[in-house]
C-alpha angles and dihedrals in degrees: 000000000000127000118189126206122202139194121234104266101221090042096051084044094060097014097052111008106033095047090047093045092053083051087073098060090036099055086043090059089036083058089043096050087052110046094036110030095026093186120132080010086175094056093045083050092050084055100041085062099051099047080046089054103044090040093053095043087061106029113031106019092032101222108155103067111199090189128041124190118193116179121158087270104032151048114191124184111192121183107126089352142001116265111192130197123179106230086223097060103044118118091182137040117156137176130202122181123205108184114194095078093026096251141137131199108215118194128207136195122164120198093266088068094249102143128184128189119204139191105209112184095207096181084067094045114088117244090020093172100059087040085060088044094061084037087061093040097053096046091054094053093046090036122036099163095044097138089210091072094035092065096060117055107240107355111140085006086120135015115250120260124255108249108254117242115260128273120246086248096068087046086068099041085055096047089046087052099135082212091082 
């Protein structure tokens, strides 16, 4: 069983792309502004380096998925590319929440010693509460003595259910909507 896990399309669009995008103009003016002006040579070099990085997390490093695929023998992060990890062959599989801009930073190594870090912005994913969930659930199995989830009865002790499909009830309910 496969459950997918996808970005807002409009936010990914101006969130990831577009603000990696505008890194490319902006690192070519930061080298020319080194290597021509050469004034406040310091300040151009600080911003040579984080249109490099950001540039490098998206592009290059792929670290902001915009879709996650979680079956019983895979995870898969696609974004310019696919990574895959089998589930069973992970070493290492961390979460760290920082809550202010609902992300977590989850953190991969195989034991081939093929590691991955991500950003996943869950507030943008649809269904972010089950994704969490499975989040919570992997780390368990991988982790049993994370003290993160020690610390809270019962988070990651099952994985979360798939949503039924829905009834033909609330088929109709949804045909009869007066917003149509």
């Amino acid at each position: 069983m496969e459950r997918v896990y996808e970005y807002n399309k409009i936010s990914y669009r101006y969130k990831v792309l577009m603000a990696n995008i505008l890194m490319f103009p902006l690192l070519g003016y930061f080298l020319y502004r080194i290597f021509f002006i050469g004034t406040n040579i310091y300040l151009w070099i600080m911003g040579a380096i984080v249109s490099i990085y950001s540039l490098s997390n998206s592009f290059i490093r792929k670290s902001n998925p915009r879709i996650i695929k979680i079956s019983d023998e895979e995870i898969v992060f696609s974004s310019f590319g696919e990574k895959r990890f089998e589930i069973s062959k992970l070493t290492k599989f961390r979460v760290r929440v920082t809550s202010p801009n609902y992300q977590v930073m989850v953190r991969l190594e195989d034991e081939n010693r093929r590691n991955a870090s991500f950003w996943v912005t869950y507030s943008q994913f649809n269904d972010k509460l089950d994704l969490i969930a499975e989040f919570d659930y992997l780390e368990k199995k991988i982790h049993p003595d994370s003290l993160r989830l020690k610390g809270r009865k019962g988070m990651g002790d099952k994985r979360p259910e798939l949503n039924a499909a829905p009834s033909e009830e609330q088929d109709e309910l949804v045909e009869d909507s007066p917003l149509e």
